[in-house]
N, C-alpha and C positions, 0 to 999 in steps of 0.2 A: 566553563561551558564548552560543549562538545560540539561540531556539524556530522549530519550524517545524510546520504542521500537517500531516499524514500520511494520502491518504485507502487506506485496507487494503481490500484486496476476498477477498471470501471466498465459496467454491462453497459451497454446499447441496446436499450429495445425499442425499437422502430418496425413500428406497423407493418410497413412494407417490406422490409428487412431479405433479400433471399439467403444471406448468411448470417450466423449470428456476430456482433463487433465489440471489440473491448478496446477500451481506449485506455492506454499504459503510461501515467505521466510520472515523469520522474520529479519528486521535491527534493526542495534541502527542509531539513529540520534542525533545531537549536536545540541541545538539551544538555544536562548533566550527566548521563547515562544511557546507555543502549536502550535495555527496557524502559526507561522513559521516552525514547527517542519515537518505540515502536509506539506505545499507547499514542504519543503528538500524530502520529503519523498516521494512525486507525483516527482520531477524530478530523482530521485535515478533509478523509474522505468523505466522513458521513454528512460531514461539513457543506462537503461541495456536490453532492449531490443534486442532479437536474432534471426538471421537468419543462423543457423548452415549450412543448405545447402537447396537445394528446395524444400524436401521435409519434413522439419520441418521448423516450426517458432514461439517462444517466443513470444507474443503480450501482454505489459502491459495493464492490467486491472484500479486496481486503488489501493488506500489505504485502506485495511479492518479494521486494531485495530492502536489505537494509547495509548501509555501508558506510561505515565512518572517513568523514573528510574532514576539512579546514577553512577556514576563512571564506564564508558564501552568507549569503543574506536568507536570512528565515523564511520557507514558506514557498520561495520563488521556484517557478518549474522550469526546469530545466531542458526536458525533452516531451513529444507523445507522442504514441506508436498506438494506430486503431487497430488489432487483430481481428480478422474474418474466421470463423470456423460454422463446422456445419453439426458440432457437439459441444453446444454453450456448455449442458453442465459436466463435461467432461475438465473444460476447459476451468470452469469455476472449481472444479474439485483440487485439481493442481493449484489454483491460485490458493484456497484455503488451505492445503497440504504444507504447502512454500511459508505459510500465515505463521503454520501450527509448530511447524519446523523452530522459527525463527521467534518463536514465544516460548516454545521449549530450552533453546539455546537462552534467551534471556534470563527465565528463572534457573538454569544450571549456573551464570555467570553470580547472579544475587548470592547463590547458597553456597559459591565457592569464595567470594567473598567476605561472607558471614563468619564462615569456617575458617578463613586465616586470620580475622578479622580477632576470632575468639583465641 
């Protein structure tokens, strides 16, 4: 088994809101592999998704950094960083771009392994 750090982004939508806020936590994940590390780490979000009361709500974004480490306990967050911006889905776009990036890099690693594999 592998550690890798997970950074999870998370919309803030609050009523009152004058900017819009994401909140960026960093996890550890436990896995056997990167691409598995990422899917751990896309369900972690959807997982923790929040509805405090009605006039906030938590909405997972997606996976921004993925990064392989060592010896850490599964799950546990590390750091969080609220980001303010006045162009959520600017800002969601890059978070999903970072997602798409890093789920392309995964499936390049599987078929490169495949390939020496065979």
């Amino acid at each position: 088994m592998n550690w890798y750090l997970a950074k999870l982004v998370f919309y803030i939508k609050a009523e009152k809101a004058s900017l819009a806020q994401f909140d960026e936590q960093m996890r550890l994940v436990q896995s056997p592999s990167l691409q598995e590390a990422f899917l751990k780490a896309r369900l972690l979000g959807i997982r923790h998704e929040e509805q405090t009361n009605d006039k906030v709500k938590w909405e997972f974004v997606d996976v921004a950094l993925l990064q392989h480490i060592e010896n850490w306990i599964d799950g546990m967050e590390l750091c969080s960083h609220i980001h303010e911006t006045e162009e959520p889905h600017a800002y969601i776009h890059f978070v999903k771009s970072r997602a798409s990036e890093l789920e392309f890099k995964n499936n390049h690693i599987v078929q490169e392994a495949i390939r020496i594999a065979n």
